[in-house]
C-alpha positions as semicolon CSV with decimal commas, in nm:
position;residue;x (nm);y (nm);z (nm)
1;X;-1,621;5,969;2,483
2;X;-1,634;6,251;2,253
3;X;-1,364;6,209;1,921
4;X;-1,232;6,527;1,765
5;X;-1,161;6,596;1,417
6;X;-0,998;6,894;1,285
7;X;-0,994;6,989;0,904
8;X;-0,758;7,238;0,825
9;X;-0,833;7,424;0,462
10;X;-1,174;7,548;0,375
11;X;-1,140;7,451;-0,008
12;X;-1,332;7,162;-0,195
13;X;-1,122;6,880;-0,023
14;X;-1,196;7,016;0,356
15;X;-1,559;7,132;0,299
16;X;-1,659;6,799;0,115
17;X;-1,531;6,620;0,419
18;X;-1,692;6,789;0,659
19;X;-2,029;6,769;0,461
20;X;-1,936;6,368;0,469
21;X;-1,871;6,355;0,826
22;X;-2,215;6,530;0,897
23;X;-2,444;6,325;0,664
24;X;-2,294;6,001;0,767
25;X;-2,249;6,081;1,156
26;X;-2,514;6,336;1,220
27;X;-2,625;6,077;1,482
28;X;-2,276;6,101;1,660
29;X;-2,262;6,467;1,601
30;X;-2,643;6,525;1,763
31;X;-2,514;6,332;2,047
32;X;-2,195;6,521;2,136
33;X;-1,999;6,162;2,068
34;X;-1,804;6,361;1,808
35;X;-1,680;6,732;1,718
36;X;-1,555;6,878;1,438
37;X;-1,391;7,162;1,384
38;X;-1,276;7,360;1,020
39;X;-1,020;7,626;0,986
40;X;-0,934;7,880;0,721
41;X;-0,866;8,221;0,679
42;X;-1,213;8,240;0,523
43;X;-1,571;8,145;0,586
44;X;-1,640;8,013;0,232
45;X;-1,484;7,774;-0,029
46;X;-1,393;7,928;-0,339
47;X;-1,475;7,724;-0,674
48;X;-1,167;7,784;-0,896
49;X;-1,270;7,673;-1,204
50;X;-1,552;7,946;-1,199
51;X;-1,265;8,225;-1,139
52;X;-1,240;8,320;-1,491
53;X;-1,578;8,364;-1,575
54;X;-1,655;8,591;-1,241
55;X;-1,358;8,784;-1,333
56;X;-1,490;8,829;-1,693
57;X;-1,855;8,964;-1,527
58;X;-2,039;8,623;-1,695
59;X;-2,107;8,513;-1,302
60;X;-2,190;8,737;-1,042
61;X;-1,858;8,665;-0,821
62;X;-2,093;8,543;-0,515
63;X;-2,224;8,269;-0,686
64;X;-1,851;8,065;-0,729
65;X;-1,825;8,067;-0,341
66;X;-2,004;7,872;-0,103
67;X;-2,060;7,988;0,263
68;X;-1,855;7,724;0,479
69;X;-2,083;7,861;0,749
70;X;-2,445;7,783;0,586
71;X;-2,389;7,448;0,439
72;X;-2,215;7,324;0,754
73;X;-2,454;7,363;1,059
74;X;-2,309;7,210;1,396
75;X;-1,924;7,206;1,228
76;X;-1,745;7,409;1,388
77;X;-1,574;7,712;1,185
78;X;-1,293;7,857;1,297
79;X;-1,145;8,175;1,083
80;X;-0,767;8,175;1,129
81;X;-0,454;8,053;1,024
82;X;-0,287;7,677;1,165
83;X;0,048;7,853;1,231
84;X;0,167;7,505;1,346
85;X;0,085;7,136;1,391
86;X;0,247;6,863;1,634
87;X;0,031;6,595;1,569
88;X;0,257;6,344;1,810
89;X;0,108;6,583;2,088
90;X;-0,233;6,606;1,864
91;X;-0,240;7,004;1,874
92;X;-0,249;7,295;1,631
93;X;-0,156;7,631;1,704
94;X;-0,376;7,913;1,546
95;X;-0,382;8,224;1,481
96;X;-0,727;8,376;1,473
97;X;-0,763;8,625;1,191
98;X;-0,674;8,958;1,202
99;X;-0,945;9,232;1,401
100;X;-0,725;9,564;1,338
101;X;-0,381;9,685;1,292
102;X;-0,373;9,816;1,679
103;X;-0,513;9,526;1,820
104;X;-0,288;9,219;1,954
105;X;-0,364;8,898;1,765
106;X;-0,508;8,586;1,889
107;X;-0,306;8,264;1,921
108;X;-0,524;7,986;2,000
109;X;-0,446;7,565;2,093
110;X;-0,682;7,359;1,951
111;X;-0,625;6,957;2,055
112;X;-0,773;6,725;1,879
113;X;-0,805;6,329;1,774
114;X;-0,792;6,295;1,438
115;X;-0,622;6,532;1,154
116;X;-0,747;6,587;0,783
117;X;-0,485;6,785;0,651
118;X;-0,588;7,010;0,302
119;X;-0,443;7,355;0,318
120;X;-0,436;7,366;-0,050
121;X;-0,130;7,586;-0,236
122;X;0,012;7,898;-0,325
123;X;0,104;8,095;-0,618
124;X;0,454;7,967;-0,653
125;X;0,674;8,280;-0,781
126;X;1,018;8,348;-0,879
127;X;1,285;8,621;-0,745
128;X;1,233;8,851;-1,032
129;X;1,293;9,221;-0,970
130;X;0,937;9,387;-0,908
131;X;0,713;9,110;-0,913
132;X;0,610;9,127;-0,556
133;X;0,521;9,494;-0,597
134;X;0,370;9,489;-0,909
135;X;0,203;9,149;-1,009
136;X;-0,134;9,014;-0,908
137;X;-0,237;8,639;-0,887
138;X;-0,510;8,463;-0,957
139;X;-0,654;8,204;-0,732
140;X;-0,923;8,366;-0,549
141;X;-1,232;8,553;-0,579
142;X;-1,076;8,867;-0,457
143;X;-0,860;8,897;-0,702
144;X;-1,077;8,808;-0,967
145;X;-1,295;9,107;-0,862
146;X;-0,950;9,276;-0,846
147;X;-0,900;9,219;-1,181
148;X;-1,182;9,278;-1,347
149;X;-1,178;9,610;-1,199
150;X;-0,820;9,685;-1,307
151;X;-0,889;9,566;-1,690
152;X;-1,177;9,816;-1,701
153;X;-1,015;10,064;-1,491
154;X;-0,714;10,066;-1,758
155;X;-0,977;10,098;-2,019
156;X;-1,091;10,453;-1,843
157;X;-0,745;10,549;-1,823
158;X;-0,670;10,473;-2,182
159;X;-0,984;10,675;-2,312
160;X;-0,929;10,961;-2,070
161;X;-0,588;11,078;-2,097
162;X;-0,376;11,290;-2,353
163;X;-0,040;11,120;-2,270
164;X;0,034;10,862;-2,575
165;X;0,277;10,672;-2,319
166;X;0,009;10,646;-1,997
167;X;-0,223;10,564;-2,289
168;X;-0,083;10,251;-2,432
169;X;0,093;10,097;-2,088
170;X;-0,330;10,113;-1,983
171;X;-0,369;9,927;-2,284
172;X;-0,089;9,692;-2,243
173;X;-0,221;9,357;-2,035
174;X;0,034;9,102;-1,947
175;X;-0,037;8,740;-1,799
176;X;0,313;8,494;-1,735
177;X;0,239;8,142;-1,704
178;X;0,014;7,962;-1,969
179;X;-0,135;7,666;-1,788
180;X;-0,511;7,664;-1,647
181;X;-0,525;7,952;-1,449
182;X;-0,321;8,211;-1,670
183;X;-0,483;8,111;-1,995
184;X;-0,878;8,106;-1,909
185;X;-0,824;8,442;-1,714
186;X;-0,627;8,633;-2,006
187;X;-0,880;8,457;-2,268
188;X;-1,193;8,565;-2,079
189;X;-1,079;8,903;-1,950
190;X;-0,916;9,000;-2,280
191;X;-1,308;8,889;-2,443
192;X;-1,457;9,098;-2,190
193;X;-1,243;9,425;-2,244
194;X;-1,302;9,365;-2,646
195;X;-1,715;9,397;-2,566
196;X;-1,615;9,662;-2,322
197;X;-1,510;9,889;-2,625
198;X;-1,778;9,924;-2,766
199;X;-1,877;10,186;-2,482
200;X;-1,523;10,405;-2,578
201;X;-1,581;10,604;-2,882
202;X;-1,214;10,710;-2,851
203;X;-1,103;10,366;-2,820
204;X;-1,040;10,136;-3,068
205;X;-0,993;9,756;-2,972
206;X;-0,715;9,679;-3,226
207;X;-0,541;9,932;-2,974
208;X;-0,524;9,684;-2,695
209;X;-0,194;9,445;-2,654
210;X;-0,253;9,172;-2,482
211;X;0,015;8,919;-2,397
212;X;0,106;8,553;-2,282
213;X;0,438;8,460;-2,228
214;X;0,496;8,137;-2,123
215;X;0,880;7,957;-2,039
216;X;0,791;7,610;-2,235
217;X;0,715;7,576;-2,569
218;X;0,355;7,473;-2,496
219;X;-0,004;7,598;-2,333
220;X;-0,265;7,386;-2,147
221;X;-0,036;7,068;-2,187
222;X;-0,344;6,887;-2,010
223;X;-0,509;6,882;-2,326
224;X;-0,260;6,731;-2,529
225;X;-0,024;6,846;-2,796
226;X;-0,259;6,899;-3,066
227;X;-0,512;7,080;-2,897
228;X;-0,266;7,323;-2,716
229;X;-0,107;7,404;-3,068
230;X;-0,449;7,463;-3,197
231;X;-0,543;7,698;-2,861
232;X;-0,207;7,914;-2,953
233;X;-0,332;7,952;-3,306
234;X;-0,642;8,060;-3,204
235;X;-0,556;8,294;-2,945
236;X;-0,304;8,457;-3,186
237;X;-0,576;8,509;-3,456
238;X;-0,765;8,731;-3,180
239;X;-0,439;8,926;-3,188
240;X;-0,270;8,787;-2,874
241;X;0,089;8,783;-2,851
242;X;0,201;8,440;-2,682
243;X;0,550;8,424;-2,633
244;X;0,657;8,045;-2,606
245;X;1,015;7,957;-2,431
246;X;1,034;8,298;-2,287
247;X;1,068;8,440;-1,920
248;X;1,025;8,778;-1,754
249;X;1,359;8,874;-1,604
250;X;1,231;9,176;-1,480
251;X;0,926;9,407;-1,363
252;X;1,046;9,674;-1,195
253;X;0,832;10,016;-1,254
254;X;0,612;9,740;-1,423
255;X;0,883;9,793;-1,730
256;X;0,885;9,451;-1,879
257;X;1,222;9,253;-1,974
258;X;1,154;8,957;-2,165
259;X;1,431;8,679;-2,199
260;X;1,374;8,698;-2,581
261;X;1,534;9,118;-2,557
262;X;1,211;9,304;-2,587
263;X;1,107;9,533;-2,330
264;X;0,820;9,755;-2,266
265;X;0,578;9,931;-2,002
266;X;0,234;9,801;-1,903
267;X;-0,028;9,832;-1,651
268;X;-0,092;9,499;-1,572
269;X;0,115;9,193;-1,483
270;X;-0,092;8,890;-1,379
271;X;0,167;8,623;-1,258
272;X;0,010;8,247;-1,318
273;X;0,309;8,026;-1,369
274;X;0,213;7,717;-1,137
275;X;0,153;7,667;-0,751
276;X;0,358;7,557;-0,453
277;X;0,243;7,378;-0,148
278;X;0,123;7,602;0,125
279;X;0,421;7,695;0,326
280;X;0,243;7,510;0,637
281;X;0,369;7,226;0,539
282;X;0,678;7,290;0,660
283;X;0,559;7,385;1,033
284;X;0,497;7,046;1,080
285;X;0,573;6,705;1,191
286;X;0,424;6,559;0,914
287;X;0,662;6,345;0,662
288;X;0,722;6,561;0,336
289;X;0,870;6,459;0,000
290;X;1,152;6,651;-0,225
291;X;0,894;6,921;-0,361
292;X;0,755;7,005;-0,009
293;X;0,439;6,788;-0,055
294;X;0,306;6,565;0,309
295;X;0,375;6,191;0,211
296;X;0,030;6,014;0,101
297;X;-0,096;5,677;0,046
298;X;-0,351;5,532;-0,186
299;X;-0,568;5,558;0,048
300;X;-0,541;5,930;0,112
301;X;-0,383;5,886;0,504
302;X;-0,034;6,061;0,600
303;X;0,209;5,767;0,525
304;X;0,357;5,620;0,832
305;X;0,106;5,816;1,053
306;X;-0,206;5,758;1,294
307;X;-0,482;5,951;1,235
308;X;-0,406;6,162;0,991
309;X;-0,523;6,227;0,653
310;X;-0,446;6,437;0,296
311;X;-0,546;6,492;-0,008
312;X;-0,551;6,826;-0,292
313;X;-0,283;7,034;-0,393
314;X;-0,035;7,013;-0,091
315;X;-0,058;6,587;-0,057
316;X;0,215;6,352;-0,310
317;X;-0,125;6,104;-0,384
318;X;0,035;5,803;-0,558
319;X;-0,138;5,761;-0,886
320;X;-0,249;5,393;-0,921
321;X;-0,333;5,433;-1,269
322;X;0,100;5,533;-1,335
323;X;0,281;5,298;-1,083
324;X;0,589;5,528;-0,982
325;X;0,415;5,873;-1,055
326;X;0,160;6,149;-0,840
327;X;-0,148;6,240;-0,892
328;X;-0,135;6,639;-1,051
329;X;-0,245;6,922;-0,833
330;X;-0,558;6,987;-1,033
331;X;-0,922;7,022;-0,981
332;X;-1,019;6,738;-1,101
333;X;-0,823;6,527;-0,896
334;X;-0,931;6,742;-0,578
335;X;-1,293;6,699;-0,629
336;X;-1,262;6,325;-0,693
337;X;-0,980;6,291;-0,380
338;X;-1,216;6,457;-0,186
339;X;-1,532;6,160;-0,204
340;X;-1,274;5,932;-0,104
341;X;-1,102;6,085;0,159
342;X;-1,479;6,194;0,357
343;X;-1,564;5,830;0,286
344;X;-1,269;5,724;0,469
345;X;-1,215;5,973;0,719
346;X;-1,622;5,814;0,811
347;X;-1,442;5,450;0,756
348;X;-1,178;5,538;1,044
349;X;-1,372;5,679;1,272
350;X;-1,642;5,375;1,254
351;X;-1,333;5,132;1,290
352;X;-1,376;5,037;0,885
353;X;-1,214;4,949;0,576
354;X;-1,054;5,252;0,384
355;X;-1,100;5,250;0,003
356;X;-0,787;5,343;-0,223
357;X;-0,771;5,664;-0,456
358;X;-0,777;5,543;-0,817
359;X;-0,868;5,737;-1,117
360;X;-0,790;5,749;-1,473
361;X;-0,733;6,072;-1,605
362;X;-1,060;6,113;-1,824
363;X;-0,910;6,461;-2,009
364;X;-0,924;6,840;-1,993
365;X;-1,119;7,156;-2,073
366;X;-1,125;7,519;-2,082
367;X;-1,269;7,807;-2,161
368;X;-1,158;8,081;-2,383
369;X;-1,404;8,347;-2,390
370;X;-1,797;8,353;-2,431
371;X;-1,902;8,026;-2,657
372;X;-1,528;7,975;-2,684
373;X;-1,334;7,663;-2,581
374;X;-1,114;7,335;-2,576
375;X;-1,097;7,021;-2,500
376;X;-0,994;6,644;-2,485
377;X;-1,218;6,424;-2,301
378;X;-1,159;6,038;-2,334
379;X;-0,946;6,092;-2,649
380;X;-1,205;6,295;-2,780
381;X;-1,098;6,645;-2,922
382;X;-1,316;6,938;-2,914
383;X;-1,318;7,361;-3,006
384;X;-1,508;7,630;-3,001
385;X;-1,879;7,628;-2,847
386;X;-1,888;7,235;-2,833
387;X;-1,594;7,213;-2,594
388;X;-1,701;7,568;-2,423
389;X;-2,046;7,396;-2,338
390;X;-1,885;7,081;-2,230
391;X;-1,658;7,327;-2,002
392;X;-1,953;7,526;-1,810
393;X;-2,169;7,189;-1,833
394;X;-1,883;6,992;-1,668
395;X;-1,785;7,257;-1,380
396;X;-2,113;7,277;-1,304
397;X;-2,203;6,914;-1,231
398;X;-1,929;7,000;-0,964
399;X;-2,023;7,275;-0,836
400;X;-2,140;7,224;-0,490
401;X;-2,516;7,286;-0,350
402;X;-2,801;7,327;-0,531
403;X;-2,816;7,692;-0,444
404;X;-2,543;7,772;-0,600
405;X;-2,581;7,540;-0,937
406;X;-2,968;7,727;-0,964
407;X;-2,733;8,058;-0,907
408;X;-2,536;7,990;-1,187
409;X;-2,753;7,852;-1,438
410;X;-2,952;8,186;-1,407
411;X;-2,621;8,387;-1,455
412;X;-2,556;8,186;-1,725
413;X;-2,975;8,242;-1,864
414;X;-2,998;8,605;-1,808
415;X;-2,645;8,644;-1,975
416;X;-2,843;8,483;-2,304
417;X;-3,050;8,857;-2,297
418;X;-2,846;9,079;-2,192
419;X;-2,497;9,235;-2,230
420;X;-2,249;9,182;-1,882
421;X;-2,164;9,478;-1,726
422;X;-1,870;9,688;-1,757
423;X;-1,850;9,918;-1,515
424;X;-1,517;10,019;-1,287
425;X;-1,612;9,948;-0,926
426;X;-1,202;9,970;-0,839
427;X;-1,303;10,225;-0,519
428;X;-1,437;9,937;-0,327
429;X;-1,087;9,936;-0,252
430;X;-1,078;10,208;-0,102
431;X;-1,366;10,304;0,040
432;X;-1,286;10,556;0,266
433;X;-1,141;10,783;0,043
434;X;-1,408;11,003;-0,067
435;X;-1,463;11,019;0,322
436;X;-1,102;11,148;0,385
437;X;-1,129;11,393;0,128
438;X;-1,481;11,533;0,268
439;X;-1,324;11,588;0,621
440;X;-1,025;11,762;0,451
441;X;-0,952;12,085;0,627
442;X;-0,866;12,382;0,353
């Protein structure tokens, strides 16, 4: 009889254990004794922690993804969105991605036998006047590419017009939230934009205000006290404004208002402040906890339920190494949850013993720029190029497939040569337009 598993999320956790389930069952799988099926909006995994860098131009924005589609022959992949699960009846209901705006979407059942549960998270945002209209995130590739293309985009702006106003609201770049994600993306982008310069006669790089603004009185508490004090410090002495203890009450017309009384205009708001479980959760029958997270155990199963298994951002993971406390929805948890739960998932399904999650938190890093960085790794504090070498050498130990590690490391090679590119490709978004305007009628 043939067993069923469905993974739903295409990120590190659900790829990894689907990759488990067809190295260690390929026999079961070649035999039709078991099925498995993935679904996610997209047909690759995204690698976060490479974000930055392919928004900054260092990686060639292909190279941090990994086609779900290639490195999983005989899984089945299945681009939608799980619009509901009732896993006492062992079904999901899904809604098959989008094929045009005139054309009736596709809700498909999909039964199954046994669940692994890893939709990941969302940006988790506030109900601040404009944000939704004006602000863009930062937690996948497209808007990475997005972003790049705005920075530069501003840049052209900035060096073409005659207004003073339009002029420095272009120059004005704005990022709220100052852990990981926020951080890397301002450090990297705002590096990129200074090279960028160079290619503006008219533009002088001093000209550019870039800000943080952040409502605790710390950055990148992962890497302790010390080395977040000394990553504010040396942000500020590149001329970045962080703004500790402060919030943005308002965005509307992308006219800041900062809790602190100052307000001004930009052209940029990149909203970074944290992540909320994805709002499937809660179209479930799964158990959840007080912050919307599915109920874990140790051992990475749905507590109090058959068959079903969690792990990554969305999951409350006890941490064995803090009796009372969760694991953190970080990468590095996610890539080591992820082993464990494809091990297990393996264990289940071959009637075994289940392993528990336990890992000490071995530190932090991140990158802040081109041979920039810091860290704290087993106690051990770093800066500069030692901890921004630890940072790509790290990341990429975890990237997945040899393909795209080799990818990578040449990025990384060729970048030793030559400059990145800084060119505007912005009408990829809208391709069409030059179209439209050829079959205008005068």
């Amino acid at each position: 009889m043939s067993e069923h598993v469905l993974i739903v999320g295409g990120g590190y956790v659900g790829m990894y254990t689907a990759l488990q389930l067809r190295r260690k069952m390929r026999r079961r799988l070649r035999d039709g004794q078991l099925k498995i099926t993935l679904v996610d909006p997209q047909s690759y995994m995204t690698y976060q922690p490479f974000l930055p860098e392919a928004a900054a131009g260092n990686l060639e924005p292909r190279h941090v993804v990994v086609s779900l589609r290639r490195v999983l022959p005989g899984v089945t992949i299945l681009n939608g969105r799980v619009t509901g699960i009732d896993h006492a009846l062992r079904e999901a209901t899904v809604r098959v991605v989008e094929r045009g705006e005139d054309e009736p979407e596709e809700i498909r059942t999909v039964s199954y036998d046994l669940l692994v549960f890893c939709p990941g998270s969302i940006s988790r945002t506030l109900p601040i006047p404009g944000l939704a209209e004006h602000g863009i995130g930062f937690k996948t590739v497209a808007e990475a590419i997005f972003l790049r293309n705005h920075v530069l985009r501003q840049l052209d702006i900035a060096a073409s017009t005659t207004d003073a106003e339009t002029r420095r609201r272009a120059l004005t770049f704005v990022f709220v939230g100052g852990g990981y994600a926020g951080v890397e993306a301002l450090a990297e982008l705002e590096d990129m934009a200074r090279d960028a310069c160079e290619y503006y006669p008219d533009l002088d790089a001093k000209e550019m205000r870039w800000v943080l603004v952040e409502a605790s009185d710390r950055i990148l508490p992962e890497v302790g006290v010390d080395m977040g004090k000394w990553t504010v410090d040396a942000l500020r002495r590149r001329g970045i404004d962080v703004r500790l203890q402060t919030l943005l009450k308002s965005a509307e017309n992308l006219d800041l208002v900062l809790s602190d009384g100052e307000e001004f205009g930009t052209g940029t708001l990149v909203w970074t402040a944290g992540v909320r479980p994805n709002p499937l959760v809660k179209e479930t029958d799964l158990p959840l906890d007080d912050k919307d997270r599915v109920k874990a155990t140790a051992e990475l199963t749905v507590e109090g339920v058959d068959n079903a298994f969690t792990a990554g951002d969305i999951a409350a993971v006890p941490d064995l190494t803090k009796p009372g406390e969760f694991c953190a929805p970080n990468a590095q948890h996610a890539v080591r949850q992820a082993k464990v739960l494809g091990d297990n998932v393996v264990a289940a399904l071959r009637g075994g013993q289940l392993k528990a999650y336990k890992h000490a938190y071995a530190g932090s890093v991140a990158s802040l720029g081109l041979h920039k960085g810091v860290a704290q790794v087993y106690g051990i504090k770093l800066r500069g190029l030692p901890a921004w070498f630890m940072h790509r050498t790290y990341h990429l130990s975890r990237l997945p497939t040899l393909n795209r590690k080799a990818r990578v490391t040449a990025d990384w090679t060729l970048a030793l040569f030559f400059k990145r590119e800084v060119v505007s490709l912005g009408t990829l978004e809208r391709p069409r337009e030059e179209f439209k305007l050829a079959t205008k009628k005068y």
